[in-house]
C-alpha positions in Angstrom: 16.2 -74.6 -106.7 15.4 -72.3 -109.5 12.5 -69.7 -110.0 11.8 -67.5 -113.0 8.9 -65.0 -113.2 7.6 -62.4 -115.4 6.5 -59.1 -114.8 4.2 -57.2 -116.6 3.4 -53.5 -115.9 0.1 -51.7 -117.2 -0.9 -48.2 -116.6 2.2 -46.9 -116.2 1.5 -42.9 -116.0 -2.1 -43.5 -115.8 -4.3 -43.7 -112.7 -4.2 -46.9 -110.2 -7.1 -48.6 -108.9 -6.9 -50.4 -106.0 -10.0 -52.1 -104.7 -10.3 -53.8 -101.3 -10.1 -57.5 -100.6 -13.4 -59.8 -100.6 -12.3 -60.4 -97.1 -10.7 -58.4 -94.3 -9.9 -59.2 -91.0 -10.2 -57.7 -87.4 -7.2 -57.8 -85.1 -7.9 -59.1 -81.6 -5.5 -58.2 -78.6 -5.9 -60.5 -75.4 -5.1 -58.3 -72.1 -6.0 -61.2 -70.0 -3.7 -63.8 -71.7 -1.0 -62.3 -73.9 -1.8 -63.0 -77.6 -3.0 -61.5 -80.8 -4.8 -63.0 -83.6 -6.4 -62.0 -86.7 -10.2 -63.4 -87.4 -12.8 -62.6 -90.3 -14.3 -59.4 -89.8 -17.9 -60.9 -89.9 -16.8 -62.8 -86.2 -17.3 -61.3 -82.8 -15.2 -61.3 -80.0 -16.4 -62.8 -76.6 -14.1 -61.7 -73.3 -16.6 -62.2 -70.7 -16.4 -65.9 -70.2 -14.1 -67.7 -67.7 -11.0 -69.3 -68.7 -11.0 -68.1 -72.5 -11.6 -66.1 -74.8 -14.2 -66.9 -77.9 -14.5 -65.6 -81.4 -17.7 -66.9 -82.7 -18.6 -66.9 -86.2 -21.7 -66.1 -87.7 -22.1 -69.4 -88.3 -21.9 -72.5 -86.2 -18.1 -72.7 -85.4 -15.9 -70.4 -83.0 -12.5 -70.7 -81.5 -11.5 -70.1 -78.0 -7.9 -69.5 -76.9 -6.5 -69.1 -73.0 -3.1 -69.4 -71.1 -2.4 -71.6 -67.8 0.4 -71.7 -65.9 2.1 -74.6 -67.3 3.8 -76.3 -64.3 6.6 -77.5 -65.5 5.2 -79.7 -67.7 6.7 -80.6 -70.5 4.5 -79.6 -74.3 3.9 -83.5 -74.8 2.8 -84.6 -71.2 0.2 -81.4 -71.7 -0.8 -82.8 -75.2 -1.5 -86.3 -73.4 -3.2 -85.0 -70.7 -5.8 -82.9 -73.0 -6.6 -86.0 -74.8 -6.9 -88.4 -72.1 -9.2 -85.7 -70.3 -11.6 -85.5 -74.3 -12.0 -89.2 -74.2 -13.0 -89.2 -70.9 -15.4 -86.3 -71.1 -19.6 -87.1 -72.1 -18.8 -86.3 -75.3 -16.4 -89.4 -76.0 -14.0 -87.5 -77.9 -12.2 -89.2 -81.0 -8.6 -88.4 -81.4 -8.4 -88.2 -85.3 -4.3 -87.1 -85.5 -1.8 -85.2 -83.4 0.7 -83.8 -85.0 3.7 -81.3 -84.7 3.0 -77.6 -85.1 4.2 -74.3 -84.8 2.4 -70.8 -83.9 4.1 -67.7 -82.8 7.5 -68.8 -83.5 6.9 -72.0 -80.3 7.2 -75.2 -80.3 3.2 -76.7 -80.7 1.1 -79.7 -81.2 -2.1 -79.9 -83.0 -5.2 -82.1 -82.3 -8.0 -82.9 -84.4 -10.8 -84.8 -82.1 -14.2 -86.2 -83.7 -17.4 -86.0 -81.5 -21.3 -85.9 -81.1 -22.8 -82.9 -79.4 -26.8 -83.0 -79.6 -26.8 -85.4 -82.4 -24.3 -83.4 -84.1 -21.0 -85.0 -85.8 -18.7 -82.0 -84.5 -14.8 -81.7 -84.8 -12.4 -79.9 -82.7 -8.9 -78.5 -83.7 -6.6 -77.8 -80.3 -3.6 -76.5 -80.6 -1.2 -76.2 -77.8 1.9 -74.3 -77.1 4.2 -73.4 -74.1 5.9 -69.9 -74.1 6.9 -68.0 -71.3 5.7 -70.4 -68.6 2.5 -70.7 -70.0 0.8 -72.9 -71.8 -1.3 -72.0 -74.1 -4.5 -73.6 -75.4 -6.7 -72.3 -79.0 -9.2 -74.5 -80.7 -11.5 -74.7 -83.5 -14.8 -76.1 -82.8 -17.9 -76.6 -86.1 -19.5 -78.9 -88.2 -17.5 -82.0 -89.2 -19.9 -81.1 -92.5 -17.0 -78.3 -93.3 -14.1 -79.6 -91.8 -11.9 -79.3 -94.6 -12.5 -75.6 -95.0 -12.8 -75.0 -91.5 -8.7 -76.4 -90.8 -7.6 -74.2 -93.8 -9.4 -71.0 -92.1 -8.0 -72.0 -88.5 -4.5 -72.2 -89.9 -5.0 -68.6 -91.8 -6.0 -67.5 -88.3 -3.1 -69.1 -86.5 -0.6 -68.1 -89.1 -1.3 -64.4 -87.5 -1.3 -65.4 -83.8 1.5 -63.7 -81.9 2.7 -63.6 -78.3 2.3 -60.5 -76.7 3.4 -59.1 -73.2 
């Protein structure tokens, strides 16, 4: 494999203007269950609820992300279990594809499940990782109306995750 590029410099001697992305993100640090993640600065952070924690959009989507002990389980037996558990839930969840993934440098599987929630057409992105003894759980929840957009803005989001001690 081959590249080439060109380079072309301008205002060399003269002053440089640097302006500031459209978009910047916050960094978020999870004392409770070891990670770090990057989200769009417009997002808030949620810590207060049990079992996870959120980052809600302005909008209608969010994610949530925890860590559970992970038993000795093996990555795929967990992966089987969470969807057997969505299809059996009220909301009749859809698995739409899982597939192999990576975050944080582990080993990970990623879930996209279709669903109605109050008349809504909803889709869910899980992804699901072991490190350390744990397992770790993030997903995506909004509109099936902006799904595409939504998976390319999770996997920005993801591609920032890290474990932390």
């Amino acid at each position: 494999v081959t590249m080439t590029f060109d380079l072309q410099f301008v205002q060399i001697g003269g002053p440089l203007l640097i302006s500031a992305p459209d978009q910047l993100w916050t960094h978020f640090t999870s004392k409770r269950y070891h990670f770090k993640i990057a989200y769009p600065d417009d997002w808030d952070a949620v810590t207060s609820v049990k079992h996870y924690d959120y980052l809600d959009s302005p909008a209608e989507a969010y994610v949530g992300a925890g860590r559970f002990k992970s038993s000795g389980l093996t990555l795929n037996e967990w992966a089987k279990g969470i969807i057997a558990v969505d299809k059996a839930s009220k909301y009749h969840y859809a698995l739409v594809t899982n597939g192999a993934f990576t975050i944080g440098g582990a080993k990970a599987r990623l879930l996209t499940f279709h669903y109605t929630w109050s008349g809504k057409k909803m889709v869910s992105y899980e992804v699901v990782a072991i490190h350390g003894g744990y397992l770790y759980d993030i997903f995506w929840v909004s509109p099936r109306a902006t799904e595409a957009p939504d998976l390319l803005t999770f996997k920005e989001m993801l591609g920032t995750f890290t474990f932390s001690a």
